[in-house]
C-alpha positions in Angstrom: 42.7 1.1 10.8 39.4 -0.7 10.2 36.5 1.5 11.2 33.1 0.3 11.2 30.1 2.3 12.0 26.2 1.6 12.2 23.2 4.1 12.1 20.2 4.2 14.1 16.4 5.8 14.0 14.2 6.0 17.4 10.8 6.7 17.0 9.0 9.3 18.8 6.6 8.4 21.8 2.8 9.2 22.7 2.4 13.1 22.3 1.8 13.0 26.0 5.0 11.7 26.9 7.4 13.3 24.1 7.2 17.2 25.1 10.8 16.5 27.1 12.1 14.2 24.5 11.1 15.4 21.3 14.5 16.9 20.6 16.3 13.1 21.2 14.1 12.4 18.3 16.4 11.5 15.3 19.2 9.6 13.1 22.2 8.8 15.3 25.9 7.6 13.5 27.4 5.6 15.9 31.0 3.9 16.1 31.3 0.4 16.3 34.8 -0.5 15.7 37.2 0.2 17.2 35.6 2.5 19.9 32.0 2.3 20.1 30.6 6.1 20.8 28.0 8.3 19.4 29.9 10.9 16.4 26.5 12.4 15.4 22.7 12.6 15.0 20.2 14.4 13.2 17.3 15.6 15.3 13.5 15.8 14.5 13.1 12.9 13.0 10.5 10.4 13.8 10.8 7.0 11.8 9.0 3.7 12.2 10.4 0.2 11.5 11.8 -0.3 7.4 11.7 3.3 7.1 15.0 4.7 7.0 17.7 3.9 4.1 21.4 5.3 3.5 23.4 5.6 0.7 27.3 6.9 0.7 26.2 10.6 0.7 22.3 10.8 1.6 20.1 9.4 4.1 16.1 9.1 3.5 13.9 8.7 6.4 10.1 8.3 6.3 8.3 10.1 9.2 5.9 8.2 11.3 3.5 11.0 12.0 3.6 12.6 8.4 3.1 12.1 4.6 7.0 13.3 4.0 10.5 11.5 3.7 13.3 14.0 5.1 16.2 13.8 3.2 19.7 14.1 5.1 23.2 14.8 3.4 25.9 13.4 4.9 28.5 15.4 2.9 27.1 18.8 4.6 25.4 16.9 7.8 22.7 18.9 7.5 18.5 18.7 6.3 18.8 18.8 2.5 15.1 18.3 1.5 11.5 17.7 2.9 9.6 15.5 0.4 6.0 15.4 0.5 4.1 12.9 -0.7 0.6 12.2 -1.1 0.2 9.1 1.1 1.6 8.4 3.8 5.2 6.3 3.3 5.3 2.7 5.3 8.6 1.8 4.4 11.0 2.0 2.2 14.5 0.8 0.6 17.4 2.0 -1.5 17.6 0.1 -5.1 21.3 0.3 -6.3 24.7 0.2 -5.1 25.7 2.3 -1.7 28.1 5.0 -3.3 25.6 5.6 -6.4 22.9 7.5 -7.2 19.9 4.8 -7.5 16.4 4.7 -6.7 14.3 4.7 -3.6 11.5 2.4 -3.4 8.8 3.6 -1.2 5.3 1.7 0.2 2.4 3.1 0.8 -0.3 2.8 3.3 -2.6 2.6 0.4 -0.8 -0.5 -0.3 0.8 1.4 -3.9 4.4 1.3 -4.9 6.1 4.6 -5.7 9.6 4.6 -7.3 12.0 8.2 -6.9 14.9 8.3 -9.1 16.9 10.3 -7.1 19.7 11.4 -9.7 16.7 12.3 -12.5 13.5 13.1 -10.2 11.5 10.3 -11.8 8.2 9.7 -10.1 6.8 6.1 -11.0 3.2 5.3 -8.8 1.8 1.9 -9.6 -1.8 1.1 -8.7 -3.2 -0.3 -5.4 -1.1 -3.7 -6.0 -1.7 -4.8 -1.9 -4.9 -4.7 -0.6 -3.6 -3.5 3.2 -0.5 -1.4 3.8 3.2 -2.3 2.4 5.2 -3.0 5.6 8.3 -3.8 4.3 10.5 -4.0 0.7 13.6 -5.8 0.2 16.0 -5.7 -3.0 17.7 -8.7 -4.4 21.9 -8.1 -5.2 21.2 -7.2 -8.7 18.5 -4.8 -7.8 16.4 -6.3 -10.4 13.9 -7.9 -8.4 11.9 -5.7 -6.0 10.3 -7.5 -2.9 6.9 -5.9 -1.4 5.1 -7.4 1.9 2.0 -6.4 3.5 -0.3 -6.5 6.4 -2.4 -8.8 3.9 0.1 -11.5 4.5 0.6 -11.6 0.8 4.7 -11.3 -0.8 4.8 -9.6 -4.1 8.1 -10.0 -6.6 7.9 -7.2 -8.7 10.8 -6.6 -12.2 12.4 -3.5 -11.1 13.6 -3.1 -14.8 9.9 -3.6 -15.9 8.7 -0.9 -13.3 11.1 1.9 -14.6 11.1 0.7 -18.1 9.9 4.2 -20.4 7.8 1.4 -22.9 4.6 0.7 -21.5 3.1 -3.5 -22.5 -0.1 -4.0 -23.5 -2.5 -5.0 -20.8 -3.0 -8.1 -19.6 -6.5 -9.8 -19.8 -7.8 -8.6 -16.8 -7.3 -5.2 -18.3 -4.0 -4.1 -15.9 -0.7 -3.1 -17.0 1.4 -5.9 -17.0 4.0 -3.2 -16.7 2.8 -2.1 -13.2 1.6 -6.1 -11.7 3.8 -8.3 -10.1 5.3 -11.2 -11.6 4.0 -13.5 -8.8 3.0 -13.4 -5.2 3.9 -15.6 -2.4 0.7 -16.5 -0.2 1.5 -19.3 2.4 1.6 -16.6 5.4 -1.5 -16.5 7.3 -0.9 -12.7 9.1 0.5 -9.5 8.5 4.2 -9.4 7.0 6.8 -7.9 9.4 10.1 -7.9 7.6 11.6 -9.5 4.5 15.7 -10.0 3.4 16.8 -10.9 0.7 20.2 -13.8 0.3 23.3 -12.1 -0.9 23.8 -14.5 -4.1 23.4 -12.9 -7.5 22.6 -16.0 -9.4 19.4 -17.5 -9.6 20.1 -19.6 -6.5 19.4 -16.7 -4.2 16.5 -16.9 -2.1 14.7 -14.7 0.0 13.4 -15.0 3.9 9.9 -13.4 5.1 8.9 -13.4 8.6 5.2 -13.0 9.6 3.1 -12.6 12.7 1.4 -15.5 12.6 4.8 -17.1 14.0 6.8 -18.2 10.9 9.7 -17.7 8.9 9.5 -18.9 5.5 12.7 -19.4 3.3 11.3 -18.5 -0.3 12.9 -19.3 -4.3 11.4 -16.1 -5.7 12.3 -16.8 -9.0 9.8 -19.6 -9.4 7.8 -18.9 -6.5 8.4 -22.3 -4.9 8.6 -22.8 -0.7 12.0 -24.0 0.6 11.7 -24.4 4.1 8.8 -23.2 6.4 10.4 -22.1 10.2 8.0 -22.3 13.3 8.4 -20.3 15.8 7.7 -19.8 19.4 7.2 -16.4 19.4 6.3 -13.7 17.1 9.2 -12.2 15.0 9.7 -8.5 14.3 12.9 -8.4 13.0 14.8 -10.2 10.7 19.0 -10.0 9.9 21.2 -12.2 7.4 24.7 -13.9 7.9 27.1 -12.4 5.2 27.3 -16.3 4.0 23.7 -17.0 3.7 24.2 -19.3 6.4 21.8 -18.3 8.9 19.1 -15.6 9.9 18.5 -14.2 13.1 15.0 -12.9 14.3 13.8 -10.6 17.2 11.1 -11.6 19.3 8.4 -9.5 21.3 10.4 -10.5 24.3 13.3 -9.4 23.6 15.1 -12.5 22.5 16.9 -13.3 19.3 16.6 -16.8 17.8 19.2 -18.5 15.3 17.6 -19.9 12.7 20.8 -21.9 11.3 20.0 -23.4 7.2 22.8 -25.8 7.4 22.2 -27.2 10.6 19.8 -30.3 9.4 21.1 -32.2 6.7 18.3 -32.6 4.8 17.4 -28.5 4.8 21.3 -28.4 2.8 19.5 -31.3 0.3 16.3 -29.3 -0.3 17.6 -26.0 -0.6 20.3 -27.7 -3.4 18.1 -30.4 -4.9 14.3 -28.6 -4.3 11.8 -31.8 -4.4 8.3 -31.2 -5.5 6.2 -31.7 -2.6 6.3 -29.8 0.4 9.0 -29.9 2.8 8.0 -30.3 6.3 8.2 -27.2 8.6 11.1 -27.3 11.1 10.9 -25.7 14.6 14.4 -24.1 16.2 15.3 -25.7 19.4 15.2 -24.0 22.4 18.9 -23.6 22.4 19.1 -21.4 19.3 17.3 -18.8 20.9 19.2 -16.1 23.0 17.3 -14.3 26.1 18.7 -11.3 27.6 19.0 -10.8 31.4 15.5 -10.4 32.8 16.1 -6.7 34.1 17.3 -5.4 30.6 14.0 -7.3 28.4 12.0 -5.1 25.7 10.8 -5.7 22.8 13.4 -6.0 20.0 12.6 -3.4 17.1 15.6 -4.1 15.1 18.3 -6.4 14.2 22.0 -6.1 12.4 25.1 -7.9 11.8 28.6 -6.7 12.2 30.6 -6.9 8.4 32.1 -10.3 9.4 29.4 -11.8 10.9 30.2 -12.1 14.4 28.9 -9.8 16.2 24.6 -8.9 16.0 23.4 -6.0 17.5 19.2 -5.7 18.8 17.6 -2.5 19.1 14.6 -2.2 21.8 12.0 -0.1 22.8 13.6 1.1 25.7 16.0 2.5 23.7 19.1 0.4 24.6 21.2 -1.2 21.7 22.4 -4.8 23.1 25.5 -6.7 21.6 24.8 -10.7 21.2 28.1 -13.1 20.6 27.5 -15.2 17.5 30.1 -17.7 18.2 29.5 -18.2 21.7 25.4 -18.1 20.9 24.6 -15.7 23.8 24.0 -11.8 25.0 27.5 -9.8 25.3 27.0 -6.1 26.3 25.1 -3.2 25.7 26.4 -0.3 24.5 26.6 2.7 26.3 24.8 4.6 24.3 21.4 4.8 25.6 19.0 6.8 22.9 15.5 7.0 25.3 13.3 6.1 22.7 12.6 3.0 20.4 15.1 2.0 18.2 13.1 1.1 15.1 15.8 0.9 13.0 19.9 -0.1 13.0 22.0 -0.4 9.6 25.7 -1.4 9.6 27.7 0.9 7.1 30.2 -0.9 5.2 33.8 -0.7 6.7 36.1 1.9 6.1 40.0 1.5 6.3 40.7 -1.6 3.6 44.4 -1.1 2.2 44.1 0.6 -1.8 39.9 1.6 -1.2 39.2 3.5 -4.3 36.5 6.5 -3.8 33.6 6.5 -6.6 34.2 8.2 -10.0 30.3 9.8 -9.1 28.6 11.1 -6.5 25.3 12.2 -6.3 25.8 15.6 -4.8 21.4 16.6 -4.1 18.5 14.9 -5.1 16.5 15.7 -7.2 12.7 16.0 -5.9 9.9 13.9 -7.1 8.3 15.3 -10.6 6.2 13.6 -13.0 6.0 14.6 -16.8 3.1 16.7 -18.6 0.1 14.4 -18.9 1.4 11.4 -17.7 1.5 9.7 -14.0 4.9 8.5 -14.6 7.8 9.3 -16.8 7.5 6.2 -19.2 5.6 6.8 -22.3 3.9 4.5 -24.6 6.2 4.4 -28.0 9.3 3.8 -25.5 11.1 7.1 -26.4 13.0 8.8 -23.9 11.6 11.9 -23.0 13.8 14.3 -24.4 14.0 16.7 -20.7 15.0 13.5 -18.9 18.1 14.9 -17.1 20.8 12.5 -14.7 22.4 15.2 -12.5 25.4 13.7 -11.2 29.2 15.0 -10.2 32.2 13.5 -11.2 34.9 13.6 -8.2 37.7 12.2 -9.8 39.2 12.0 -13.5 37.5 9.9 -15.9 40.3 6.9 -16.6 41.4 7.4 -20.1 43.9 4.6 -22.2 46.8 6.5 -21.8 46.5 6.5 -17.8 45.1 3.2 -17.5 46.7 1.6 -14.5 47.4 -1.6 -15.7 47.7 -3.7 -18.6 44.1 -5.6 -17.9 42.5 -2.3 -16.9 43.6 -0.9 -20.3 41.9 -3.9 -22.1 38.6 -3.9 -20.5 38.3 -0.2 -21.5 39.1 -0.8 -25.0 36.9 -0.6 -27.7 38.5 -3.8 -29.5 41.9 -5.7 -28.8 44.7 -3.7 -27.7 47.7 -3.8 -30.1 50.0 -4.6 -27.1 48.5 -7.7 -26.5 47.8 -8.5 -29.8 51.5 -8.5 -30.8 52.2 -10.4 -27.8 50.2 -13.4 -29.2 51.1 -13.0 -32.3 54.6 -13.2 -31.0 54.0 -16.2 -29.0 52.6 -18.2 -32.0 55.8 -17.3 -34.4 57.7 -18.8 -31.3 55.0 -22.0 -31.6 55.8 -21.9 -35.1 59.4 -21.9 -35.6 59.9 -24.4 -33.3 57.2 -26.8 -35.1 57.2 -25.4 -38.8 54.2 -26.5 -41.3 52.4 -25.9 -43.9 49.2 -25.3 -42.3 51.0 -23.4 -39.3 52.6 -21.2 -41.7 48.4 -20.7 -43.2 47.3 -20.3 -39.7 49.8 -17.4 -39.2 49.2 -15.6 -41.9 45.1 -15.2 -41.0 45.8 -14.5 -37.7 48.5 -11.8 -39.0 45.8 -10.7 -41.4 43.0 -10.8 -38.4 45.6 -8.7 -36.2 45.7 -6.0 -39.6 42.1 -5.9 -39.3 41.9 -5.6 -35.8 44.4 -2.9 -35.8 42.5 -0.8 -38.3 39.2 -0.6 -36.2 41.4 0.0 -33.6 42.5 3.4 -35.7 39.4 4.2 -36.6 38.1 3.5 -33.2 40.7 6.2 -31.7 40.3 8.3 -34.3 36.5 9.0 -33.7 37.7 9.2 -29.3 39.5 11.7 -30.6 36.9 13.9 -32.5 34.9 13.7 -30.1 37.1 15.0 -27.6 37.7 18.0 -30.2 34.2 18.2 -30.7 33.9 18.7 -27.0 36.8 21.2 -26.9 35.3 23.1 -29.6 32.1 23.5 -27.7 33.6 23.9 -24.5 35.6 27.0 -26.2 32.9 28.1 -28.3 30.3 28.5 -24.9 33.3 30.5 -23.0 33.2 33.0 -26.0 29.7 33.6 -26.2 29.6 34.4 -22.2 32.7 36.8 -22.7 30.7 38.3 -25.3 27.6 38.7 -23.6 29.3 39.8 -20.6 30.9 42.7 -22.7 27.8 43.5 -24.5 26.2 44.0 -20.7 29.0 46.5 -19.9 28.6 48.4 -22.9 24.6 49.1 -22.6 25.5 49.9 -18.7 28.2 52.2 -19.9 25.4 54.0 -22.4 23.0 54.1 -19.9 25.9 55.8 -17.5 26.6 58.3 -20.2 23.2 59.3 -20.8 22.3 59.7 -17.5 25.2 62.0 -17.3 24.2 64.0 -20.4 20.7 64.2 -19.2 21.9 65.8 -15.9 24.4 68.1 -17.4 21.3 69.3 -19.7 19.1 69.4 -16.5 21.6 72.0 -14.7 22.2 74.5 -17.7 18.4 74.6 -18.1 17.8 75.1 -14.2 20.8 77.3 -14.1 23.1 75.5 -12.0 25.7 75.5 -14.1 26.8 78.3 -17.1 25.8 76.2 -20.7 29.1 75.2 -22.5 30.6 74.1 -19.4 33.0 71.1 -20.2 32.1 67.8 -19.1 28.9 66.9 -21.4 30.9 64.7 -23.7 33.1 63.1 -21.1 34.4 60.0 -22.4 37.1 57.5 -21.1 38.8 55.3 -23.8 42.5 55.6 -22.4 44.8 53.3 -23.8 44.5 49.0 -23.1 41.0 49.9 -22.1 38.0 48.5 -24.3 35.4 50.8 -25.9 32.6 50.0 -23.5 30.7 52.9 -24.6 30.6 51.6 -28.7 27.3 52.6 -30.7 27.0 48.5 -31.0 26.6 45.9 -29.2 28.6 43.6 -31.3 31.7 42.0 -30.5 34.9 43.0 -32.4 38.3 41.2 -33.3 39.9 43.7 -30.3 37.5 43.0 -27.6 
């Protein structure tokens, strides 16, 4: 069965109001599909707007009243880490696929980026690239484009690769890194940036939407900079959420309201955002049709938006702390769930769906994180010949066997793998073209034949040599593997034996001890007590070193 599930953050109230509610404070998981109800929440957790991100076995949450990101794990449903920083974290988003181990990006009130390698512990802090705080970060589907915005109304597109890249460039004339400045900014707000989303396209034909409070929505080509399609709104949008297709984004409103801003709607919006013209397009205002109210006894401001995995369904989080349903197809408010949290819901994320037919798990997980460090004498791990640090570390966990050729799956499986052409397929061809060629015999099909054969020898060689060196390795590997075992048996026996000598001189000395005190008669038996009874080892040897019986 299909299960879908979505997470939501609430964000703690004035400190004169929260003493009853501080302990509804948290991260709830909630059902969706096919029963919506609450399965669990972790409490004490405070998080504003853009501040909470989940990956397949973690969940980071930046607090609103603290300089720290709590760090959840979702395989032990429990606290896993605090992580201090030193400024305090405005947002933040995950940079790499859900069930990996990637890296957080984190903004700063300072208006700095900070990038956390969570598998490695890499700490990467750029300088004060935004001259306000970063309110919001978005990641394009290739996570090699990194989106900051900021109360100074000003979009930066950052390389990711560039960012994490251990080879620092030369500066640029200005004297900054070019390593740690954005490729461009995008300028044509005029107030503070509430929330940016990035299309789901991984060609260069994605685009990305930013939503400001000076009452726009602006649909941006971030690869060139250019404006496709300014939006003008009649309220002020908070929130922003993207149709699986790329074919429309909804917005929350101060009022509570949700507005439909649909791309394909106008013909000429299709045109531009295919054929972009050179001057400016004109800016288009909704009608008053696309935007959804809720019933007047259940308004408050909407905090957060997120759609359902087909699209259908969009759920609004509000201040109140209800989570309302809207109806995509039929373009109005549904239901709201029963589910009432209290407090602000800053946050809601969908998780992807659980239940498809043949869903393979990972082949890694990333099991704990590893906390923020930087290297001796630098701010960052990267260093300037390029090198790789040579205590660089990826701590990861493998949860299933590593697919090998022999227990490939299927034939295509087996060929992407392989280092070179398999043979299988090879003779196949070759097969097929002695068919070709006994049915149509030439000379220069009968030359053809015989350089593919000889291309098929070669082929076939490197394929040889190729498994020969998989399988040296793998020796190699065995050989270690069996060579570290022995060493830890042979420490381990080398421990008992200096604990045995210590035993027996303990004993001696006590024996002496008595005769001199008189406890005991001298010669009494006993002194020299040793136990080396047969298919027992000699713990008690004069040396410590390992023999061909142990």
């Amino acid at each position: 069965m299909l299960t879908e599930s979505f997470v939501a953050s609430t964000l703690s109230l004035e400190k004169k109001a929260q003493a009853i509610t501080t302990k509804d404070v948290g991260i709830h998981f909630h059902e969706y599909q096919p029963i919506p109800s609450l399965k669990t929440s972790f409490r004490k957790s405070s998080t504003n707007g853009n501040c909470l991100a989940i990956s397949a076995t973690h969940v980071f949450a930046a607090q609103a009243d603290k300089s720290v990101v709590h760090v959840y794990s979702t395989e032990r449903w429990n606290q896993e880490a605090v992580v201090p920083f030193q400024e305090k974290i405005t947002c933040l988003a995950l940079a790499g696929p859900y069930d990996g181990a990637g890296t957080l990006a984190l903004g700063t009130e300072g208006g700095r980026l900070i990038l956390w390698e969570l598998a490695t512990g890499r700490q990467i802090i750029t300088p004060q690239s935004h001259l306000q705080k970063i309110t919001c970060l978005a990641l394009d589907p290739t996570f090699n484009f990194l989106l900051s915005g900021s109360s100074d109304s000003n979009i930066h597109v950052w390389s990711l690769q560039s960012l994490l890249s251990f080879s620092q460039p030369s500066d640029n004339h200005a004297g900054q890194s070019r390593q740690y400045s954005p490729l461009r900014t995008l300028t044509n707000h005029r107030a503070p940036i509430t929330a940016l989303i990035s299309g789901h396209s991984g060609s260069k034909a994605n685009f990305v939407i930013s939503a400001s409070k000076d009452q726009t929505c602006i649909i941006w080509d971030y690869f060139t900079g250019t404006l496709i399609r300014t939006y003008l709104l009649s309220s002020t949008p908070l929130c922003l959420a993207l149709d699986p297709a790329d074919r429309a984004a909804y917005a929350g409103y101060e009022d509570g309201s949700v507005q439909i801003l649909d791309f394909y709607k106008q013909d000429h919006l299709t045109h531009t955002y295919h054929h972009p013209v050179h001057e400016t397009p004109s800016p288009i205002q909704p009608p008053t049709l696309d935007r959804w109210c809720l019933p007047d006894s259940l308004s408050s401001v909407a905090q957060s938006v997120a759609l359902s995995y087909d699209g259908s369904t969009l759920l609004s989080g509000h201040k109140d702390g209800h989570v309302h349903t809207w109806n995509i197809a039929a373009g109005k408010y549904a239901s709201t769930l029963a589910t009432d949290f209290s407090l602000p819901v800053t946050n809601l994320i969908f998780l992807p769906p659980t239940g498809f037919p043949d869903q393979k798990p990972p082949n890694v997980k990333l099991v704990n994180v590893v906390k923020p460090r930087f290297y001796e004498g630098s701010t960052s791990l990267g260093n300037n010949d390029g090198n790789v640090p040579l205590t660089y570390t990826h701590t990861m966990q493998f949860i299933r066997p590593l697919l090998v050729l022999d227990d490939a799956p299927s034939s295509l499986d087996g060929a992407l793998i392989h280092p070179s052409f398999p043979g299988s397929l090879l003779d196949e061809g070759v097969a097929e073209l002695s068919a070709n060629h006994q049915v149509h015999p030439s000379a220069s099909s009968n030359q053809e034949f015989e350089t593919l054969r000889s291309q098929n020898e070669s082929l076939k060689k490197q394929l040889d040599v190729a498994l020969k060196r998989q399988r040296e390795a793998t020796a190699e590997v065995l050989a270690f593997e069996e060579e570290r075992v022995r060493r830890e048996e042979d420490e381990r026996i080398k421990r008992a034996r200096k604990k045995k000598r210590r035993i027996k001189r303990m004993e001696r000395e006590e024996v002496r001890r008595k005769i001199v005190m008189g406890e005991i008669p001298d010669g009494s038996p006993g002194e020299e007590d040793e136990d080396n009874g047969e298919g027992k080892r000699d713990l008690s040897s004069d040396t410590d070193e390992v023999s061909s019986s142990d």
